[in-house]
SERO-4910 file (N, C-alpha, C, O; in steps of 0.05 Angstrom, whole numbers):
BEGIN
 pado doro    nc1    nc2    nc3   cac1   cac2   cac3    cc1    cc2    cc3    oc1    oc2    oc3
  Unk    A   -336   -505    353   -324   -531    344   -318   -548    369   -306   -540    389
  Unk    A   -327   -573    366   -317   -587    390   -294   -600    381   -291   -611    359
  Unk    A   -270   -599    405   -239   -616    405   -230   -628    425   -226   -619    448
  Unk    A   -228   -648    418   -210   -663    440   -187   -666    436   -179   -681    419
  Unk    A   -168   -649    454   -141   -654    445   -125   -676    460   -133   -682    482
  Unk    A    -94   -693    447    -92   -709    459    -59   -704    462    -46   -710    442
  Unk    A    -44   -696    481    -23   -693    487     -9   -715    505    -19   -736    511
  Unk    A     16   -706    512     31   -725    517     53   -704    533     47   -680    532
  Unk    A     80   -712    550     97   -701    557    122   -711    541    143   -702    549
  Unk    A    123   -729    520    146   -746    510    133   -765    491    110   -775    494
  Unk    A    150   -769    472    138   -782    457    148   -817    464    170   -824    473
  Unk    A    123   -836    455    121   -855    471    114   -868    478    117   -892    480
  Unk    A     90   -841    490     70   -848    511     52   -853    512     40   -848    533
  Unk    A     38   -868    488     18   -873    475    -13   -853    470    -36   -862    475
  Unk    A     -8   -832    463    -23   -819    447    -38   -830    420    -62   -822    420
  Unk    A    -34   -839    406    -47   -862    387    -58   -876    402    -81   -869    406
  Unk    A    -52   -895    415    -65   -910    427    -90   -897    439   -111   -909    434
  Unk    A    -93   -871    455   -110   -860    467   -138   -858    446   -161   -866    449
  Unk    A   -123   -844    423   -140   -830    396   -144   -863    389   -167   -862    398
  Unk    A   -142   -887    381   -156   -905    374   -177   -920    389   -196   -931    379
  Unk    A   -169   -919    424   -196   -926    438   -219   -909    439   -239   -915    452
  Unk    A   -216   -883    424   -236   -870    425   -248   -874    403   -272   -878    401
  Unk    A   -233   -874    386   -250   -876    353   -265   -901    350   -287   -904    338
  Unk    A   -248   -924    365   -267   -956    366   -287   -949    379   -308   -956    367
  Unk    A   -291   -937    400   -317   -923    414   -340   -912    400   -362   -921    397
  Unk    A   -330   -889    391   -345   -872    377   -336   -881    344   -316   -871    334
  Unk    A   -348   -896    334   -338   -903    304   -358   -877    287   -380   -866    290
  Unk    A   -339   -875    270   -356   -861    243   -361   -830    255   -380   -815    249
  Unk    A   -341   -825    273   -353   -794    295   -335   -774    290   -344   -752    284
  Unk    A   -309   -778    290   -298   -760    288   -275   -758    262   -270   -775    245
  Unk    A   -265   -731    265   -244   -723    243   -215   -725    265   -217   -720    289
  Unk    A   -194   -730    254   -172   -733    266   -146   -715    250   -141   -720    226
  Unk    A   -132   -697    263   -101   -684    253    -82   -686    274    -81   -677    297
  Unk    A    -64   -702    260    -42   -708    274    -26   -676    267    -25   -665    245
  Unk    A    -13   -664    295      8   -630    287     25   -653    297     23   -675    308
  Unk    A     45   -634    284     80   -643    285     96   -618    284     96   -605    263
  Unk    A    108   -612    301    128   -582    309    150   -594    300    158   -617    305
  Unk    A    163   -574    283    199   -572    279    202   -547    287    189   -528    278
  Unk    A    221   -546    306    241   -531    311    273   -523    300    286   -502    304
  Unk    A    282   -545    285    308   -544    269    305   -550    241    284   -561    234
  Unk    A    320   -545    228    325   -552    202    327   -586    201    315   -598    183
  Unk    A    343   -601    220    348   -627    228    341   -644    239    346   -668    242
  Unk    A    320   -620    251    299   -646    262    273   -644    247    259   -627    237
  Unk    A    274   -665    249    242   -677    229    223   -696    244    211   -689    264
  Unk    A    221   -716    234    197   -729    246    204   -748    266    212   -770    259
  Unk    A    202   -743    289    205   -756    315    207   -789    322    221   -802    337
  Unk    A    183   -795    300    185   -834    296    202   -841    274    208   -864    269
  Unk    A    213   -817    258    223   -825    236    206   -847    215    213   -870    208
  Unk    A    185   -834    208    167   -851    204    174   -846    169    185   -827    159
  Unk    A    164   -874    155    180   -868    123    161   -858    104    139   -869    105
  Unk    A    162   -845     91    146   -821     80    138   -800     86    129   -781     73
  Unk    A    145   -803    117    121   -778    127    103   -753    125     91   -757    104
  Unk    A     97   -736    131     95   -712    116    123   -691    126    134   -674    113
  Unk    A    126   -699    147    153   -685    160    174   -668    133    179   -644    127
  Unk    A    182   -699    118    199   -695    105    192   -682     78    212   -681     63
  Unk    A    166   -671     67    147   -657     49    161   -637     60    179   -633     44
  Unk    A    165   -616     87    163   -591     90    185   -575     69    209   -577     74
  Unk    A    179   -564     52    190   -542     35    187   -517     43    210   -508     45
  Unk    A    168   -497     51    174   -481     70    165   -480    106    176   -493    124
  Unk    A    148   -463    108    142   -461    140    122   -483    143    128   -504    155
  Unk    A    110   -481    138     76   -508    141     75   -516    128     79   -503    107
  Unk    A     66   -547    126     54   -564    109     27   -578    122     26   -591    144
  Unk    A      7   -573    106    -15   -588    112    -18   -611     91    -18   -606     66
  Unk    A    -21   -640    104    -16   -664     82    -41   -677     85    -51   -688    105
  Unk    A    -50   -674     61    -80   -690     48    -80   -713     41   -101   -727     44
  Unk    A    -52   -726     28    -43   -742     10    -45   -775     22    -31   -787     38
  Unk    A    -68   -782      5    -73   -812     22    -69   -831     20    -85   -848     26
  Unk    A    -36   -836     10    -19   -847      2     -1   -846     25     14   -864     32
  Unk    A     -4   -817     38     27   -815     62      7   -819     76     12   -839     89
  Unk    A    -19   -810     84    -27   -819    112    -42   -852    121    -47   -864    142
  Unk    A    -46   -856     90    -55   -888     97    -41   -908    101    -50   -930    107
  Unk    A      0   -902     96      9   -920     97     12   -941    124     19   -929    144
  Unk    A      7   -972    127     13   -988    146     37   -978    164     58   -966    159
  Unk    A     22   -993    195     50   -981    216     58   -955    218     82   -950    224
  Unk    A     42   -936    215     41   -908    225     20   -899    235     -2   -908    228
  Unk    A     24   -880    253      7   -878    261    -18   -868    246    -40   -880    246
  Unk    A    -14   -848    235    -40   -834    213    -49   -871    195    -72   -875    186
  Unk    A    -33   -885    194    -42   -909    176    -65   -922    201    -88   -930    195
  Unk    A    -53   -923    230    -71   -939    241    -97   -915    256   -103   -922    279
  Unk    A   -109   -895    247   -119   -886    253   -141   -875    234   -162   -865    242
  Unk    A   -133   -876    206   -136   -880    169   -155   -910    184   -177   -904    192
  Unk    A   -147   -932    187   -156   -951    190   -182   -956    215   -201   -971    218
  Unk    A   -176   -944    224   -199   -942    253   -226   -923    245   -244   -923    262
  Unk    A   -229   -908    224   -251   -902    210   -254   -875    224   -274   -868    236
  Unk    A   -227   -857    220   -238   -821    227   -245   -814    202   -232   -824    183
  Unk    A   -264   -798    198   -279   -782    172   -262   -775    166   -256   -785    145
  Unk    A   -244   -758    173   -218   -738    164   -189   -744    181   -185   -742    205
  Unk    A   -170   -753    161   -148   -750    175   -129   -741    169   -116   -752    151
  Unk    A   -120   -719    179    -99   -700    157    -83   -695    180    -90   -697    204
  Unk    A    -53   -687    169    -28   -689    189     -9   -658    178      7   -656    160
  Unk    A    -19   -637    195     -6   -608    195     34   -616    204     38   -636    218
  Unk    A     49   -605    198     65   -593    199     82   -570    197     87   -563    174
  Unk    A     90   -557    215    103   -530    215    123   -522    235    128   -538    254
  Unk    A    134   -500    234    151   -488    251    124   -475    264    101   -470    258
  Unk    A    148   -472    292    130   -460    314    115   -423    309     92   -416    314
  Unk    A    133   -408    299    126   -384    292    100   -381    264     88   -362    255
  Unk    A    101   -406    257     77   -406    226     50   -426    244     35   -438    228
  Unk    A     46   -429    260     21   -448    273     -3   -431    267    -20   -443    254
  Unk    A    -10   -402    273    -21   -386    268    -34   -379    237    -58   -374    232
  Unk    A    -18   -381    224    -22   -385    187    -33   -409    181    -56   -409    171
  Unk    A    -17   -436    187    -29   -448    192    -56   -456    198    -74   -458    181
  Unk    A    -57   -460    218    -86   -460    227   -101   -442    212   -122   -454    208
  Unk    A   -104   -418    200   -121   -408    192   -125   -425    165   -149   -429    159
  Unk    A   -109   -435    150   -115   -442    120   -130   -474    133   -150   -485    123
  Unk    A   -118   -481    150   -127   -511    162   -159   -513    163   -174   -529    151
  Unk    A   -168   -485    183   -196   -484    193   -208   -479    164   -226   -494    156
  Unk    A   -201   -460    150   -211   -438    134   -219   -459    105   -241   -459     95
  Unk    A   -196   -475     95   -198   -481     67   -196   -527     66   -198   -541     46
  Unk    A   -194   -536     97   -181   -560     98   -197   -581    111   -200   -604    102
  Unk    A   -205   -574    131   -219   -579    151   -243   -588    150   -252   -571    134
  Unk    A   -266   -605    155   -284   -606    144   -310   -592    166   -313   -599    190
  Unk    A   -321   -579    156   -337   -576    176   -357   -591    191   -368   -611    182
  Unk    A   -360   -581    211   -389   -593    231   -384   -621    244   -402   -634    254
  Unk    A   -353   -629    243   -351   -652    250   -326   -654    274   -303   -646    271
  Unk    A   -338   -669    300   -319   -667    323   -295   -673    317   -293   -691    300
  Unk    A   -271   -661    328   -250   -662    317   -227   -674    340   -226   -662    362
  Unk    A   -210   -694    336   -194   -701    348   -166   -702    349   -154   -723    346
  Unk    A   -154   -676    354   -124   -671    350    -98   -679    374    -98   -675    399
  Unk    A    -80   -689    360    -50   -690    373    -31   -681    370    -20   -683    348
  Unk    A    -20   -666    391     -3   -649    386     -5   -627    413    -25   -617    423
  Unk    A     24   -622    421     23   -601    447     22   -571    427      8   -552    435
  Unk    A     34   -568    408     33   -527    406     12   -532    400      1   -529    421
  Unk    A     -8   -538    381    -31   -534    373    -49   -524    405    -64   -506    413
  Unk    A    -39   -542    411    -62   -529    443    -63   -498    451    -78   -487    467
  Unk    A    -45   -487    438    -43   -456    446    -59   -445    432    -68   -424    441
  Unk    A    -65   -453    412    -80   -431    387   -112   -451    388   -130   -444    402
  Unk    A   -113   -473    373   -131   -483    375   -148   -495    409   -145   -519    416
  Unk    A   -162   -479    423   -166   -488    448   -186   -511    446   -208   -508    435
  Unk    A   -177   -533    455   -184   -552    461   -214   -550    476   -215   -531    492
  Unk    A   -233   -563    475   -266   -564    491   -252   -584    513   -256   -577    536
  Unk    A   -237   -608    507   -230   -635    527   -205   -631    526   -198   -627    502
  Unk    A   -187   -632    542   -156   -636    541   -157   -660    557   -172   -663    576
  Unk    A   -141   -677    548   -130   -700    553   -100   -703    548    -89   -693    528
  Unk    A    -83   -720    573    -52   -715    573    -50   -751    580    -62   -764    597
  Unk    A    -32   -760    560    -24   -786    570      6   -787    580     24   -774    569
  Unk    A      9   -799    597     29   -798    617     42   -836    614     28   -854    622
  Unk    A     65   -838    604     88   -866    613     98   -862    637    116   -846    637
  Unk    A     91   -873    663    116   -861    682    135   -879    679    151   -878    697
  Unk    A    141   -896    663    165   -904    666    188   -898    639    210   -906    632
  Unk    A    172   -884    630    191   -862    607    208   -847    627    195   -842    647
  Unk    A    237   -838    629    246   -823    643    235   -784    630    229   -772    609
  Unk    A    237   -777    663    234   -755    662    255   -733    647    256   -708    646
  Unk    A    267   -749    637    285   -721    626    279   -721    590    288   -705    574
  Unk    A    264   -739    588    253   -743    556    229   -726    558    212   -730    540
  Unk    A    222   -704    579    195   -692    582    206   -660    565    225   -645    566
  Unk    A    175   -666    549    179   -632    541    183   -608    559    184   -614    583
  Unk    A    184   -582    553    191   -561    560    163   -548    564    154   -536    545
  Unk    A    149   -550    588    123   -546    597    111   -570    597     88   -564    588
  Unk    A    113   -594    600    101   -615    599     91   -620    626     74   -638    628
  Unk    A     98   -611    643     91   -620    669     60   -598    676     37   -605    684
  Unk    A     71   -565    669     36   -548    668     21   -566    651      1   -573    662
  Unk    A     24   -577    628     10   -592    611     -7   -618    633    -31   -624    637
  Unk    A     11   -626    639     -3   -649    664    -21   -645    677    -43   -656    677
  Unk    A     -7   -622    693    -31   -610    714    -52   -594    704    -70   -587    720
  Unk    A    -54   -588    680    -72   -569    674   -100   -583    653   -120   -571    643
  Unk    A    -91   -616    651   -105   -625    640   -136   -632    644   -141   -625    667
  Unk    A   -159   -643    632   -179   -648    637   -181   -668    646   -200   -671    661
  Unk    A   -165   -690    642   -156   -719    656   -133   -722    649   -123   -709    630
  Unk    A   -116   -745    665   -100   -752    658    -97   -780    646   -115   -793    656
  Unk    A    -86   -792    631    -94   -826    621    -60   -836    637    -37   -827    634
  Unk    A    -70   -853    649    -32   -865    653    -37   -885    635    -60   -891    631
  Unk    A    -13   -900    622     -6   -909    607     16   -934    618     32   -936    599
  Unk    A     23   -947    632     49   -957    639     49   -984    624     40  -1005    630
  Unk    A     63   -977    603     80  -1000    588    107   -993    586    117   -971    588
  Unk    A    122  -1020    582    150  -1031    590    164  -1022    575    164  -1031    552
  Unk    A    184   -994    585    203   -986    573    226   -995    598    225  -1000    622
  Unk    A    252   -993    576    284   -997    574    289   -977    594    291   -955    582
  Unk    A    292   -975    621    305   -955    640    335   -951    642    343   -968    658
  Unk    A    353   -937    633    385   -941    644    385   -934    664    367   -919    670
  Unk    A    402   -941    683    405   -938    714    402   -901    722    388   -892    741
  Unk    A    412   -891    711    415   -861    710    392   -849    708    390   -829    723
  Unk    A    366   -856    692    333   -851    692    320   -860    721    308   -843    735
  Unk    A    321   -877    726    307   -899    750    302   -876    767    279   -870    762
  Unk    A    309   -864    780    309   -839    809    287   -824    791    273   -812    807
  Unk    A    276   -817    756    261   -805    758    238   -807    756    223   -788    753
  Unk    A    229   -840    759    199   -852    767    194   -843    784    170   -836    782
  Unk    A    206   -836    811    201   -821    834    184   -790    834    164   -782    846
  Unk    A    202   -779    814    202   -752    798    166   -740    793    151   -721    799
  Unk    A    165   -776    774    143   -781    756    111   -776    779     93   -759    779
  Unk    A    119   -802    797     96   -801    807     89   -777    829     66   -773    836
  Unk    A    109   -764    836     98   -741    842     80   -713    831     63   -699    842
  Unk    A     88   -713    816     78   -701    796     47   -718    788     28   -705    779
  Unk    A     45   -739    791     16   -753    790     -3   -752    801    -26   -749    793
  Unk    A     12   -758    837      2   -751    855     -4   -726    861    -17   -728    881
  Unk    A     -1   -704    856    -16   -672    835    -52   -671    831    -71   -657    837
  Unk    A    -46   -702    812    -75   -691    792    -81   -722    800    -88   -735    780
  Unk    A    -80   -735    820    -95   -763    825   -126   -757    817   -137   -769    799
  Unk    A   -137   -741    831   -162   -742    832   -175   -737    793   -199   -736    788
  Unk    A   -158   -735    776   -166   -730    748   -153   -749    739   -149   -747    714
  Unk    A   -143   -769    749   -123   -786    728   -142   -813    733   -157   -818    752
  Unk    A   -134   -836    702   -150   -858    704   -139   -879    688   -144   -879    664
  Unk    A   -123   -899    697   -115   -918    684   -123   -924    649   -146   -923    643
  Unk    A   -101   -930    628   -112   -926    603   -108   -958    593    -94   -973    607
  Unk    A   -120   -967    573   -126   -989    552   -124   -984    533   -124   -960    526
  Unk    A   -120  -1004    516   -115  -1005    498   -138  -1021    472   -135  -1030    450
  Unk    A   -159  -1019    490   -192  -1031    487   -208  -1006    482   -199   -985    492
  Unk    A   -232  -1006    469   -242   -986    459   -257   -968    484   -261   -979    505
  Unk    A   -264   -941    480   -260   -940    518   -283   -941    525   -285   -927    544
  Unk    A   -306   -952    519   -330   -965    539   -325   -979    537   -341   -992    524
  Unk    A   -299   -995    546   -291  -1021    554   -280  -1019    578   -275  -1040    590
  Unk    A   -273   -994    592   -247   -988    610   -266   -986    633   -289   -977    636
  Unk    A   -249   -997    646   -257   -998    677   -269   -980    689   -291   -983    699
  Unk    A   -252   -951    689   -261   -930    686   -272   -917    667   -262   -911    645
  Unk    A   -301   -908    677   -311   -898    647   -315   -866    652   -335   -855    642
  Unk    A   -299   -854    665   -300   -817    670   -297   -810    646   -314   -797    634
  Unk    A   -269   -821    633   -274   -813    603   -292   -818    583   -294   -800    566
  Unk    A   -305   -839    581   -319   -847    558   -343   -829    573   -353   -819    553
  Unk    A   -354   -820    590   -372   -808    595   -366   -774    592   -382   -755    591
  Unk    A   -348   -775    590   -334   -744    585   -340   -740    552   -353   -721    544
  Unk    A   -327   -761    532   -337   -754    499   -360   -754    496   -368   -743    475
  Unk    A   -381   -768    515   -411   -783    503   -419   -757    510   -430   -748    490
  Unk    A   -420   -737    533   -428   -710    541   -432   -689    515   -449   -678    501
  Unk    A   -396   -694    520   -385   -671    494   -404   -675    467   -419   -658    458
  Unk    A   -400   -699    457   -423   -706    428   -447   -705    424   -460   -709    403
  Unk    A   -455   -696    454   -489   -693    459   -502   -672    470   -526   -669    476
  Unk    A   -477   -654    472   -482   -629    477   -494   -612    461   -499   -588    468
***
């Protein structure tokens, strides 16, 4: 199976955005699943997004078909429903059920034979990624970074920076510093991102990276 997975260290950081310059690229190419991890009973869906599938979960996983919750406007699965992925379906689960999961996902959900474009950091453990891709805000503060987000960085197949205008409180600012060190890491894999379809981008390492992968 070919995957391109599309992670992030914080949410934010434009991951959608990533997964829509690709799909304007490659139209009519790929299948898309948004994962979503809960860890608490109280936490739910991160954008607080209204309907979501988040708030469906009745027990450990939910896999949501329902094209009513994923086509709705101003969400992400809505603007990505709209950008023309063959498949777009949005998993949810606790971290200990990803494994179950995924098996009914691949096994009974999934469609076959068709490149697949997922977001989401746990999924990367089970489902291995063919392309990893990590989008990076550095002016998100660093303390909004997940818990391995930084191996996630370095360990990626590129990096996309992303720098749009977030709200810094004085107390964050010292960890742009933080940020770009950690950049300066993986310079030689990292490549300014858009928000244009990506054989539009200046740099084209990546768009020559999916055109490989699809023609392999």
């Amino acid at each position: 199976m070919k995957v391109i997975s599309v992670d992030a260290p914080c949410n934010g950081s434009g991951k959608t955005s990533l997964v829509l310059s690709i799909l304007k690229a490659f139209p009519s190419t790929f299948a898309f699943t948004k994962f979503t991890t809960i860890y608490a009973d109280e936490q739910f869906c991160p954008a607080n997004e209204r309907g979501c599938a988040c708030h469906r979960l009745q027990g450990d996983f939910n896999i949501c078909t329902d094209a009513a919750v994923l086509s709705q406007p101003e969400t992400d699965t809505g603007r990505v429903w709209r950008a023309g992925a063959l498949q777009t379906l949005w998993c949810v689960s606790r971290p200990e059920w990803y494994p179950e999961m995924l098996r009914e996902y691949t096994k009974n959900r999934l469609q076959a034979g068709i490149p697949l474009l997922v977001e989401g950091s746990t999924v990367t453990r089970y489902l291995k990624p063919t392309v990893r891709l990590v989008v990076v805000n550095p002016l998100l503060p660093k303390s909004w970074w997940k818990d391995n987000a930084e191996r996630a960085v370095c360990s990626a197949d590129l990096v996309v920076i992303n720098r749009h205008q977030a709200e810094l409180q004085p107390e964050d600012a010292a960890s742009i510093g933080q940020i770009e060190a950690v950049l300066e890491r993986v310079r030689e894999s990292s490549l300014r991102g858009s928000s244009a379809p990506l054989d539009q981008w200046e740099d084209q390492r990546l768009f020559r990276t999916v055109d490989r992968l699809l023609k392999s």
